[in-house]
C-alpha positions as CSV (number, residue, x, y, z in Angstrom):
1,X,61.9,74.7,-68.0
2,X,60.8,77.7,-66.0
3,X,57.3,80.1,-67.3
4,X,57.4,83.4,-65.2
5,X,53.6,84.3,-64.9
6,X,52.5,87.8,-66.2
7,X,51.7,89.0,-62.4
8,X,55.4,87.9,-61.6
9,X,53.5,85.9,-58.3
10,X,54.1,82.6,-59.5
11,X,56.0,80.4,-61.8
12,X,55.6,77.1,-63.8
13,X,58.5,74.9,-63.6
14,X,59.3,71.1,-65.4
15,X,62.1,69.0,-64.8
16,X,64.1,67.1,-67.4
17,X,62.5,63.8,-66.2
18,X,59.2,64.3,-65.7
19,X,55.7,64.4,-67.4
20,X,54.3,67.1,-64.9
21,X,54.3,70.4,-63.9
22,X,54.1,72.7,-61.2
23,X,53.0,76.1,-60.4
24,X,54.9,77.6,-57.6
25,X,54.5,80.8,-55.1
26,X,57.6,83.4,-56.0
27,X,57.7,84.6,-52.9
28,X,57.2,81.2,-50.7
29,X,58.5,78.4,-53.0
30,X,55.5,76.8,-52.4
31,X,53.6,74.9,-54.7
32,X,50.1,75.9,-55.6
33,X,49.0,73.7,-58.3
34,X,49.9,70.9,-60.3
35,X,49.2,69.9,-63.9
36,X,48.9,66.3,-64.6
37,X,48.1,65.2,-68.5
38,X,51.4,64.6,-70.1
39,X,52.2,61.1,-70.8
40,X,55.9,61.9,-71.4
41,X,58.9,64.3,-70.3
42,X,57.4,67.9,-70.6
43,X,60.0,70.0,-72.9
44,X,58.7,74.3,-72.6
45,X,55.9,76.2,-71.5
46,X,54.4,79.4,-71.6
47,X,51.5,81.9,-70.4
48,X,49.4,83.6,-72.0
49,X,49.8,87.3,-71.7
50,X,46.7,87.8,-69.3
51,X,48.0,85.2,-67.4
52,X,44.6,83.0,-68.2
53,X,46.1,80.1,-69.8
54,X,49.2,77.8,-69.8
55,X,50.6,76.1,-72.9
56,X,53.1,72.9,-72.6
57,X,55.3,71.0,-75.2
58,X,56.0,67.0,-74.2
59,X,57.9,64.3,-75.8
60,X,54.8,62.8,-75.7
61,X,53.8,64.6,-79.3
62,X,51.7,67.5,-77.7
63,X,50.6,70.4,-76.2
64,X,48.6,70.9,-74.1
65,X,46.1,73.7,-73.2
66,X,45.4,74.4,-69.6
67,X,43.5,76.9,-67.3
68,X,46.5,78.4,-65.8
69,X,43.6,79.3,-62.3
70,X,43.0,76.1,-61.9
71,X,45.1,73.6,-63.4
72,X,43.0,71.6,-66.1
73,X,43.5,70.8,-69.4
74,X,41.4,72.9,-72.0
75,X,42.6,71.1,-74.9
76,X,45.7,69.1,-76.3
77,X,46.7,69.9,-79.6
78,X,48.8,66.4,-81.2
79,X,51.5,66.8,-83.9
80,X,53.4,63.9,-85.3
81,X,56.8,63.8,-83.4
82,X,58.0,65.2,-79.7
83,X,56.6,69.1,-79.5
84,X,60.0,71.5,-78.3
85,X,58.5,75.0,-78.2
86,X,55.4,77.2,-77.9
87,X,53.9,80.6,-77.8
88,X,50.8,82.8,-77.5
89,X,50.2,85.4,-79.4
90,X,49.4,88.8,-77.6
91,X,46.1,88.9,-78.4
92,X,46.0,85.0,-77.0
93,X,43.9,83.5,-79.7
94,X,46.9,81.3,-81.3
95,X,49.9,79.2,-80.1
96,X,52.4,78.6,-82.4
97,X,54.3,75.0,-81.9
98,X,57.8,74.2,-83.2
99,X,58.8,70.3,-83.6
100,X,60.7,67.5,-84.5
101,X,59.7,67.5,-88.3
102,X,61.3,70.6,-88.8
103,X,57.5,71.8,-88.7
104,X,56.0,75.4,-87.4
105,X,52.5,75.1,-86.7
106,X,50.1,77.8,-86.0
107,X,46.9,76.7,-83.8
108,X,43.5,78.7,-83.2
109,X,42.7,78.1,-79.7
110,X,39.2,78.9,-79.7
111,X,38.4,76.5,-82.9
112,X,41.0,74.1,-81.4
113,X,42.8,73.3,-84.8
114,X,45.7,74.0,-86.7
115,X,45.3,77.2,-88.7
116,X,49.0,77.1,-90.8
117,X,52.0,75.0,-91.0
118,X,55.3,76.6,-92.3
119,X,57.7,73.8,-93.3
120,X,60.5,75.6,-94.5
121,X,63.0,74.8,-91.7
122,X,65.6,72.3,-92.5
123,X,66.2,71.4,-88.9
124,X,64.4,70.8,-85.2
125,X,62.0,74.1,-84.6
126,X,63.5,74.9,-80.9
127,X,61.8,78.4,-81.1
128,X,59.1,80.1,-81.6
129,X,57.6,84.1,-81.0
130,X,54.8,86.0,-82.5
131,X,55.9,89.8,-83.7
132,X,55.3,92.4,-81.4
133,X,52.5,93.7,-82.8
């Protein structure tokens, strides 16, 4: 997976066999910081839209919440099978998950709990996005 920051300076990326990721320099290729916390394969991530905060999905059943300026975890939000997807919402007080048991889960990130779950789907969630406004 690759996560474009907001500034368009750096990037996230994960590879398909491992349980970290890495921030990288656009225009160096360089590595700048590293997020350790997953204890599986990392699946998506995303930014925030001030570019404060990182959100990751894992086989490992979670997401985690990080301080995209420095790399630590702010909080990990379990679910009950592997986690494919994630997003922020624009005004960045809620990621929305999409998983394995064909669950969509809505998550207040300052309360740091799950706000609404919308089990409609009949299959895998592999997407997720807020509306635009």
């Amino acid at each position: 997976c690759i996560a474009l920051s907001p500034t368009e300076e750096t990037y996230v990326s994960c590879s398909s066999e491992d349980a970290s990721l890495g921030m990288f320099d656009v225009a160096s290729g360089r590595e700048v910081l590293s997020f350790l916390g997953h204890e599986d394969t990392v699946i998506s991530a995303c930014f925030s839209f001030d570019g404060k905060f990182l959100a990751s999905t894992s086989r490992d059943n979670t997401m985690i919440l990080w301080d995209a300026v420095v790399g630590q975890q702010v909080s990990v939000f379990d679910h009950g099978r592997v986690v494919i997807c994630c997003c922020f919402s624009r005004d960045g007080r809620f990621l929305l998950s999409g998983c394995q048991d064909k669950l969509c889960r809505k998550w207040d990130i300052r309360k740091r709990r799950e706000v609404l779950s919308y089990d409609k789907h009949e299959g895998i969630v592999v997407s997720v996005c807020f509306a635009p406004d």
